[in-house]
C-alpha positions in Angstrom: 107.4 77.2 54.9 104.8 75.5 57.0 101.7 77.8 58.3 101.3 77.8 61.8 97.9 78.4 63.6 97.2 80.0 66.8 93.7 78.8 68.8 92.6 82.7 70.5 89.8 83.9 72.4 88.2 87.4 72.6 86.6 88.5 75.8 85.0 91.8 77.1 86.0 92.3 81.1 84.5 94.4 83.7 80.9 93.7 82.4 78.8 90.7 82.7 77.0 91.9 79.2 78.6 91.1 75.6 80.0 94.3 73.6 80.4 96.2 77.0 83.8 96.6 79.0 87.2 96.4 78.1 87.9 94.0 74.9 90.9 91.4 75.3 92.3 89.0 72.8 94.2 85.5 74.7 96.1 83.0 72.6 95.9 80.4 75.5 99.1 78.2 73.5 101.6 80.7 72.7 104.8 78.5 72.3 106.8 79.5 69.3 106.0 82.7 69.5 108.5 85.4 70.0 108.8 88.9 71.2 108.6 90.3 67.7 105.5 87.9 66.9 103.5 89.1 70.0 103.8 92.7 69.7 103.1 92.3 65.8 100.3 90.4 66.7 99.2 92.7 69.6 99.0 95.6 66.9 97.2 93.4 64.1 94.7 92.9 66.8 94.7 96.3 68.0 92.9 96.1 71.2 94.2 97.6 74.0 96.2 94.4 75.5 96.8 90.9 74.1 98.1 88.1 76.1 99.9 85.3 75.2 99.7 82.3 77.7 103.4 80.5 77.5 102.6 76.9 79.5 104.7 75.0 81.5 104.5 71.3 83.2 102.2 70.9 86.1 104.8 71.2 88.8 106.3 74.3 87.7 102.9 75.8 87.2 101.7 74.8 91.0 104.9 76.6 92.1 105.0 79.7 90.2 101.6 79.8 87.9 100.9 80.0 84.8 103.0 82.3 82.6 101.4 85.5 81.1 102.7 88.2 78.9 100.8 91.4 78.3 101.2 93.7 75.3 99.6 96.5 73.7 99.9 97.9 70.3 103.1 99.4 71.5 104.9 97.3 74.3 104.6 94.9 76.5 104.0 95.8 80.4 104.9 94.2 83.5 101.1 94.3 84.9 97.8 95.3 83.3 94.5 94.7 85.1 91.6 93.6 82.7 94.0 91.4 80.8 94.9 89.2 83.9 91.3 89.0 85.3 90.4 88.0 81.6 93.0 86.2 81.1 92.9 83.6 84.3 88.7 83.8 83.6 90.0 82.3 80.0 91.7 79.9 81.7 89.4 78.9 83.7 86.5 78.2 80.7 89.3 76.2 78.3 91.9 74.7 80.0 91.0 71.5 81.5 93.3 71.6 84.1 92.0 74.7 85.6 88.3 74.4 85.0 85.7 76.2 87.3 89.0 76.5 89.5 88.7 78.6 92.5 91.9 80.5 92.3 94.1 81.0 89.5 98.0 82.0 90.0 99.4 84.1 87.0 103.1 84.2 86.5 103.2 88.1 85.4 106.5 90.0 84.4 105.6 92.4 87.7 105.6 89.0 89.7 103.1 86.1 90.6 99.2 87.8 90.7 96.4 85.7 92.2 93.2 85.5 90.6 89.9 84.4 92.7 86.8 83.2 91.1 84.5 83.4 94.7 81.7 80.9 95.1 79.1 83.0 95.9 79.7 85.1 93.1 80.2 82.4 90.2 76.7 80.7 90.0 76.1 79.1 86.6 78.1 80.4 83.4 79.7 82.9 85.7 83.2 84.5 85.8 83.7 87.3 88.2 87.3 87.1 89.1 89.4 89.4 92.1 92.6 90.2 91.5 95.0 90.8 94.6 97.2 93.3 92.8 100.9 94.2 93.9 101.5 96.1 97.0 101.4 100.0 96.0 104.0 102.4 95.7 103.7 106.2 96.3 105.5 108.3 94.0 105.6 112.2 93.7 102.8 114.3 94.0 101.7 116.7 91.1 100.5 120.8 91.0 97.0 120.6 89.4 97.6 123.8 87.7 100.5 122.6 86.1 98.9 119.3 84.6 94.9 120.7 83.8 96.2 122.3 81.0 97.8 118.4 80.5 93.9 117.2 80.7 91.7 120.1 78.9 90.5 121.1 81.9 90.5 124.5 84.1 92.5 124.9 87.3 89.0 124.8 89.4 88.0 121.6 88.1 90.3 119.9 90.9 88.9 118.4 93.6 89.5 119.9 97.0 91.7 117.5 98.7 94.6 115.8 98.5 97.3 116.5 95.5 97.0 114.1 92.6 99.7 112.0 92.8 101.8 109.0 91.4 101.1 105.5 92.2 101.9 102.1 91.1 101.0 98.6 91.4 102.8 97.3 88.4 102.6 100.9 86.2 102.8 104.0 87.5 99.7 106.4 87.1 98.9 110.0 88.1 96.0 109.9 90.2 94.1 112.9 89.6 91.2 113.9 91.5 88.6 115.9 90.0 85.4 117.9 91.8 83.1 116.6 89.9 81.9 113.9 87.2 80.8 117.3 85.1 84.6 118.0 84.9 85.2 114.3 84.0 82.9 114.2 81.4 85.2 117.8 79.7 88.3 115.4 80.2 90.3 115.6 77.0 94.7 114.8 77.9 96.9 116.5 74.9 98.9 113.2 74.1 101.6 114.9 73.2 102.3 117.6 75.7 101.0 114.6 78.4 103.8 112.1 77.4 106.9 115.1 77.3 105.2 116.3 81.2 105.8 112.5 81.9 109.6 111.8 80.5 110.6 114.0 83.8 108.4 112.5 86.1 107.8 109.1 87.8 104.6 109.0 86.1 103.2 107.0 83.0 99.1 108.2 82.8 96.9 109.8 83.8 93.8 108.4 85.9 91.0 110.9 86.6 88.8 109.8 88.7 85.2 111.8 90.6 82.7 110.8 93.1 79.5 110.0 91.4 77.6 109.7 94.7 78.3 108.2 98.4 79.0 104.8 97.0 80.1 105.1 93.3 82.9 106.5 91.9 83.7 107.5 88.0 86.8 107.3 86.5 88.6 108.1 82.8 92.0 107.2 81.4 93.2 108.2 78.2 96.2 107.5 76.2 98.3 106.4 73.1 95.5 103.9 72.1 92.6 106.6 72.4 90.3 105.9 75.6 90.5 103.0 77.4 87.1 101.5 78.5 88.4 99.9 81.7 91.7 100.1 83.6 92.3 98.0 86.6 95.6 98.6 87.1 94.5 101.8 87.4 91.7 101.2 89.4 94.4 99.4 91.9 96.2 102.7 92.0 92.9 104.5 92.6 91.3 102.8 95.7 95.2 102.9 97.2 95.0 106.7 96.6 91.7 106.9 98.2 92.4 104.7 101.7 95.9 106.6 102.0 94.2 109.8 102.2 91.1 108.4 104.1 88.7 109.2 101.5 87.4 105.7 101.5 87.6 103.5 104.2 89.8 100.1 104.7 88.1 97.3 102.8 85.8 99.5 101.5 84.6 98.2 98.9 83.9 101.2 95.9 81.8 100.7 92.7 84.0 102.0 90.0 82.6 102.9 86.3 84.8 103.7 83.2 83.8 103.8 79.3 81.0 105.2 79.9 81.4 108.2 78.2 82.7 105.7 74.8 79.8 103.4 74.8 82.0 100.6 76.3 80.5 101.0 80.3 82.5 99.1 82.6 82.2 97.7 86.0 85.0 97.2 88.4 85.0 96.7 92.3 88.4 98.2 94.4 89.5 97.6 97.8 92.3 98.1 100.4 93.3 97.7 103.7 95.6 100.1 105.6 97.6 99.0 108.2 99.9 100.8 110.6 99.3 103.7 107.3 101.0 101.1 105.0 98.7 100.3 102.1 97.9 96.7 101.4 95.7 93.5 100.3 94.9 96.1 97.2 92.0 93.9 95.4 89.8 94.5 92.3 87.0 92.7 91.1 84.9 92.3 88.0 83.3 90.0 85.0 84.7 88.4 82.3 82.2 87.5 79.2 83.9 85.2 76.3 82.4 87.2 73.3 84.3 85.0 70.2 87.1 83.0 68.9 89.2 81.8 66.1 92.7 81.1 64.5 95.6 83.1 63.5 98.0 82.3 60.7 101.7 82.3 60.3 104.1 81.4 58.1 
């Protein structure tokens, strides 16, 4: 049987600095590949997403963008946020069609996303991207004494506030908001007890998040893959959470920082607007650095 070979790129999003942020693998040709041979590949590169770029003619593309799949080492999801602003900044470096483009349409399973690559912010070799992110949805609300056993923590470790509660842009996270970043820092979710809590609630993670100071906020998430260094999907859910309970104002823009406590720091940049008290225009922000490349083989 004839070896195949698959061109893909390795990036590191949310930072503007090499071996920072949240890692991503994109295979920017990923015809012939099928859903057995992405999620095999997703766990042989065992990152916390991989996406596999499936392109169409030019027409179809202007229409509905260009089509993106996103796995982890488990499954694929409908939405994930460092792989699509990664993912379009790819895009944008390789693909002649698309170079230095100013926008950037990906086709995701959780609908068409738009990526933005602002002027002012792109000078040189740069790739800062901003996402506009599906419009949120506001799930149940959760009893912090039930889930800080969930997250190592004690029952005065929540913030005063608002409950945490469920919401999702494309995957739906607890929002959990903590007093402080020393609580944050003692975060430490029981997998196991975390993932039964969630297969009777509307819920898929956890997202701690605590205010660092008036204009920057840290945030944690773990799960199935260990810690992840940067979650915009997440983040998304976070800033929503925030202007619904007027914690942070409408197109407010809020520093987040994740991975810090792994080594990996990342850098991501939320906003919302509220109108008439309906949440909306949800938009994240952040770098994208292309760290290496190669080929994968197949038989």
């Amino acid at each position: 049987m004839a070896q195949r070979e698959f061109e893909y790129h390795v990036c590191d999003v949310f930072t503007n600095r090499p071996l920072e942020g949240n890692q991503l693998a994109v295979f920017p040709d990923a015809a012939g590949l099928n859903d057995t041979a992405m999620q095999a590949i997703a766990r042989e590169t065992n990152l916390s997403e991989t996406t596999f770029v499936l392109r169409r003619n030019a027409e179809t593309e202007r229409e509905r963008g260009v089509r993106v799949r996103i796995f982890t080492t488990r499954e694929e999801l409908p939405f994930a946020g460092h792989p699509t602003l990664g993912t379009a900044a790819t895009i944008r470096r390789i693909v002649p069609a698309y170079l230095n483009a100013k926008k950037i349409i990906l086709d995701l399973n959780a609908g068409r996303v738009p990526v933005a690559f602002p002027p002012e912010k792109n000078i040189g070799d740069g790739s800062y991207g901003v996402m506009t992110q599906p419009e949120p949805v506001f799930g149940s609300t959760h009893e912090f004494a039930t889930i800080a056993p969930l997250l190592g923590l004690h029952e005065d470790d929540g913030a005063r506030g608002p409950a945490a509660q469920t919401v999702s842009t494309g995957i739906p996270y607890c929002i959990v908001l903590l007093r402080s970043v020393d609580a944050l820092a003692r975060l430490r979710v029981d997998l196991v007890a975390s993932e039964q809590y969630f297969q009777s609630s509307d819920a898929k993670f956890f997202y701690a998040i605590a205010q660092e100071n008036p204009h920057v906020w840290r945030a944690r998430m773990q799960f199935y893959n260990g810690e992840d260094p940067a979650t915009g999907s997440a983040a998304g859910c976070a800033i929503s959470y925030l202007v619904h309970h007027g914690i942070a104002m409408p197109e407010e823009e809020i520093h987040i920082r994740q991975g810090v406590e792994i080594l990996r720091p990342s850098d991501l940049y939320a906003s919302a607007n509220s109108i008439s008290g309906k949440i909306t225009d949800v938009r994240l922000g952040g770098s994208t650095v292309h760290v290496a490349n190669g080929r994968l083989f197949l038989e």
